[in-house]
N, C-alpha and C positions, 0 to 999 in steps of 0.2 A: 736659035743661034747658040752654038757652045762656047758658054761666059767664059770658062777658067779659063780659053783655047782664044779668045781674043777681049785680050785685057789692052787699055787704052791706061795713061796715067792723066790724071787730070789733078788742077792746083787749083783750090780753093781759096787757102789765105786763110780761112775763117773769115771771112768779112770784105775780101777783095783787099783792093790796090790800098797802099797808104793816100790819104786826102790830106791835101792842109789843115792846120790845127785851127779849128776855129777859136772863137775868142772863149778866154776862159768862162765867162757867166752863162756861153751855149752849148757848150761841149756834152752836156746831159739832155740837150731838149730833143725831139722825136725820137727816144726813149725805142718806142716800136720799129721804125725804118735803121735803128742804127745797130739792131741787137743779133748776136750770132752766136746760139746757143750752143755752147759746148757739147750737149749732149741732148737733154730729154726737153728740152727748153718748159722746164719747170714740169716735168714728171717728181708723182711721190714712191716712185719702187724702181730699182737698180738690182741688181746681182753680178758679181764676177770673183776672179780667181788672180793669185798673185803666183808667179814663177820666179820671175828674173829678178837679175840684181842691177842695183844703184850704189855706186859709190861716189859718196857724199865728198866733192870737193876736187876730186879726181888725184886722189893720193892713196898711200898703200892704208886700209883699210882698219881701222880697229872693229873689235866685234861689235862694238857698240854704232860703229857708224853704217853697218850693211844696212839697205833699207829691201827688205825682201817686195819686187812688185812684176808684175806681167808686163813684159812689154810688149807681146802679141803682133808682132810686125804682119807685114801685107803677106811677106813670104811665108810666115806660120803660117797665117789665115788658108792663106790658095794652096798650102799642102795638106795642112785637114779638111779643108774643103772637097780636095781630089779622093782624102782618103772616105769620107763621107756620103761621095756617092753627087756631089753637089756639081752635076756636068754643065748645067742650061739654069739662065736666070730663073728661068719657070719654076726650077725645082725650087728657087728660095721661096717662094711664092708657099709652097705647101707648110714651111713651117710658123708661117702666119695665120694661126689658128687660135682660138679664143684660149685653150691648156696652155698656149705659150706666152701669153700677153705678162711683161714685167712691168709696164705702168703706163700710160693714159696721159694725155694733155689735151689742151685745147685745140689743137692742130697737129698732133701724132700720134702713133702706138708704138711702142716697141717691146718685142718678142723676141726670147730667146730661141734659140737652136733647140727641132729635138733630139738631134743627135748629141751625147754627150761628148762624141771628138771635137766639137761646136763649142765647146762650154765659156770660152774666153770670148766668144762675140755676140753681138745680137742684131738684131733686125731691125732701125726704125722707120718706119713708114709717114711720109708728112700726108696728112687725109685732109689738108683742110682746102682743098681746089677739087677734089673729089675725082680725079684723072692721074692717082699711082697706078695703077691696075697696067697704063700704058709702057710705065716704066719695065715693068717686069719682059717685055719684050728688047729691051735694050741690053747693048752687053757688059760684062763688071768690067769695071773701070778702077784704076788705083787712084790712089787720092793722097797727095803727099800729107805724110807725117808728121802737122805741125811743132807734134810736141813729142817727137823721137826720145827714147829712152823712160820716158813718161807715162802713167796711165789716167788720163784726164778725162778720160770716157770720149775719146776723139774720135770722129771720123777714120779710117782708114782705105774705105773703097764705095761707091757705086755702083747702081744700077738706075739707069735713068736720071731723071732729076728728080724724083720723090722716095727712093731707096737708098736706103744709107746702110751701110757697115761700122758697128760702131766697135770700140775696146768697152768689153763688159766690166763691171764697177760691183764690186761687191760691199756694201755698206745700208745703216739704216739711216733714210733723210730726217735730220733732225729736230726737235721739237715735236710741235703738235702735226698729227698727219692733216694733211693737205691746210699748213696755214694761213695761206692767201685768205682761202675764205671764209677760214675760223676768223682771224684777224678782224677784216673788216666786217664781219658780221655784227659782230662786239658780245659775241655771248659769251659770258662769264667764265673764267677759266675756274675747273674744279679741280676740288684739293685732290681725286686721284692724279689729274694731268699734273698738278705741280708735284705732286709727290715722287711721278712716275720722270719726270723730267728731272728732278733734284738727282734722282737715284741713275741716271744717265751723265750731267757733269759733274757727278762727282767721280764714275769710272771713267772720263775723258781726262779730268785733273790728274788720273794716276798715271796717265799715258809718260812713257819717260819722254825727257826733255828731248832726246835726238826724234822721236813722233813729230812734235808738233816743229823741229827746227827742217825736220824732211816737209811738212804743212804748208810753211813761212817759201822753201824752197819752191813748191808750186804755184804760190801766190808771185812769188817774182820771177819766175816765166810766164807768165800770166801779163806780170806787169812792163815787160822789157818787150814785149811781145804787142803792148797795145789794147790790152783787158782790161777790163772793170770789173770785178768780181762782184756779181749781183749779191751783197753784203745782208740786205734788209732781210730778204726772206731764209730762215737758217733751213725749209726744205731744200735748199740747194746745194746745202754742204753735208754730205753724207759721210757717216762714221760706219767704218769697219772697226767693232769691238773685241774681236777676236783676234785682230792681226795689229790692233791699235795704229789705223790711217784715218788718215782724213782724206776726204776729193771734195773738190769744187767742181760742180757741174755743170754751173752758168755763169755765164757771164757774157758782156758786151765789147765793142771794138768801137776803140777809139785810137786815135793817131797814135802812134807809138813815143808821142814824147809828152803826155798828159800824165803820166804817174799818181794818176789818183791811188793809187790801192797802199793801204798802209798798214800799221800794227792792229787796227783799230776793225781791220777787215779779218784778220784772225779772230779777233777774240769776242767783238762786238756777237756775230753767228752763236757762238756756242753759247753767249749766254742768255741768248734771245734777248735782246737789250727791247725790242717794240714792246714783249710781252712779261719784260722784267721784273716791273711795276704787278702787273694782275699774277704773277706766280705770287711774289715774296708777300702778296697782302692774305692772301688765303692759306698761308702756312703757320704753323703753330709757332712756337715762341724759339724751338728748339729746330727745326727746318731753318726757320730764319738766321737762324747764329751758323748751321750749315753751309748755307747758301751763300753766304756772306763770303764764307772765310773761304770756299771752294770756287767762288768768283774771284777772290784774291789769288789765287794759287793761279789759275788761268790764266790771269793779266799779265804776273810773270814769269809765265813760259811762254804766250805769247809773245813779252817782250823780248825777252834772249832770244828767243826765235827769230823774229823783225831783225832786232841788229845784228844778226848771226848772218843775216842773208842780204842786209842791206835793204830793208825794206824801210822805206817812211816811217817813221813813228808821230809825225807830228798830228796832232790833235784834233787844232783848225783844218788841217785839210779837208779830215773824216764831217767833220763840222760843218763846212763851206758846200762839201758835195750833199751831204743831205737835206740842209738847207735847200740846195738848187732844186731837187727835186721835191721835195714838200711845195715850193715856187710852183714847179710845172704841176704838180699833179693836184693843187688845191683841195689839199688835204687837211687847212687849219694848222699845218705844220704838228702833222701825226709822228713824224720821226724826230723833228728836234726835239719834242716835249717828252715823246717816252725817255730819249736818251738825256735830257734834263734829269726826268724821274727819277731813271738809275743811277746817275749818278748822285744825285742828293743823298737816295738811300744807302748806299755805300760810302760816303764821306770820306773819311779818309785811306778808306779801302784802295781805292782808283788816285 
């Protein structure tokens, strides 16, 4: 069947229908049945490209307020696609090839194009029912543009129900690569990772202040929209160092009037708050006085950031929700005590 030649639009939501807001102490529990990953659902490799423009606030522009980003719409996509050569789902099929795989999860792959007129989108594949293969018989479908104007690494079209069309993300996922399982491993963070991680936010600290206030602006579409921004693991917030962005790539759906996402979800990620604690012990006297003071600087750009966009800043909230899930995931309470940790160690820092 020729895809480009019968496209269908189809509305996901990210998450389906709004549900009633359950009670606030449940609102985080079956964690798994309520999650709708933005993109790679915890992939550790991304790639993409910025074009287009954002103005911040929708007024006439200073230089300082352009946010240079791709916005890749469905209608880019199906004309590079035509020009590409991409007639029948089947063709997508060929560029799902092992040269093209940009990162790996527990239930997907996803692949860039190898056509470079492709370069803006990618390929994800869900493998974990073991019947994509069927999708590729079915024809592209558009997928509305949750997050119009935006590059969130969103969905923007179909093929069957295990082929996704995503907006490609160019950035490095940050901290240790593949944390999850660094983390719980519990093996000892070395002084190259801390080293190599210090010499990371401290180039994110230099990001000027409209960076992380265009950040803060993603996080409250995010949050107005009914996301949780999965906060704990900072592989899920990728840094473009070169173009100085930030994306959030995961996150969860909740009722759109829960507003958990706060200042605390900017800033906590970058400075890996779990793994806070085992950076700053393994750093020399003079790291340490670094770290300190380049955690400070972050705290307040994220904060101007937060009140810039009207984000939460309160404390206990970030507090209350990680609590909740230390609760469900019977963890010994792994998140309040790191995030105790750090704070201790920065004193009057925070």
């Amino acid at each position: 069947m020729n895809a480009t030649k019968s496209i269908q639009t189809y509305k996901p939501a990210f998450g389906g229908s709004k549900k009633t807001p359950p009670k606030k102490e449940h609102r985080q529990d079956n964690k798994e049945n309520n999650k709708s990953s933005l993109i790679m659902s915890g992939l550790t490799a991304a790639a993409a490209v910025g074009a287009a423009i954002v103005i911040i606030n929708n007024q006439k522009p200073k230089a300082a307020e352009i946010v240079k980003q791709e916005l890749n719409t469905f209608a880019d996509f199906l004309q590079k696609a035509r020009e590409s050569g991409l007639n029948k789902s089947e063709d997508y099929l060929k560029n799902c090839i092992d040269a093209n795989i940009l990162g790996t999860g527990a239930n997907s792959k996803v692949y860039k194009f190898t056509n470079p007129l492709m370069k803006n989108w990618a390929i994800k594949i869900d493998t974990k029912h073991g019947d994509f293969m069927e999708s590729f018989s079915k024809p592209l479908q558009q997928v509305e543009d949750e997050f119009s104007g935006l590059n969130m690494g969103q969905e923007i079209a179909k093929i069957g129900d295990r082929v996704h069309i995503l907006k490609r993300i160019n950035g490095k996922p940050h901290s240790i690569p593949d944390w999850s399982t660094h983390r719980r491993s519990k093996v000892p963070i070395k002084q190259e990772e801390a080293s190599d991680f210090l010499s990371d936010v401290k180039k994110i600290a230099g990001f000027p202040q409209e960076a992380f206030n265009e950040y803060a602006k993603k996080l409250k579409v995010l949050d107005e929209k009914g996301y949780k921004a999965d906060s704990f693991n900072p592989n899920n917030y990728l840094i473009d160092f070169e173009k100085q962005h930030f994306y959030i790539i995961d996150a969860y759906k909740y009722d759109v009037d829960a507003h958990l996402n706060t200042k605390y979800d900017l800033f906590c990620p970058l400075v890996d708050y779990p793994n806070f604690e085992r950076f700053y012990q393994v750093m020399d006297d003079a790291g340490k006085a670094e770290f300190l003071s380049t955690t400070k600087t972050l705290f307040d750009k994220c904060t101007i950031a937060a009140e810039n966009q009207g984000l939460n800043t309160s404390e206990n909230v970030f507090r209350e929700f990680i609590a909740r899930i230390d609760s469900r995931e019977g963890n010994g309470g792994m998140y309040t005590n790191s995030y105790n940790a750090m704070k201790k160690i920065c004193g009057a820092v925070l």
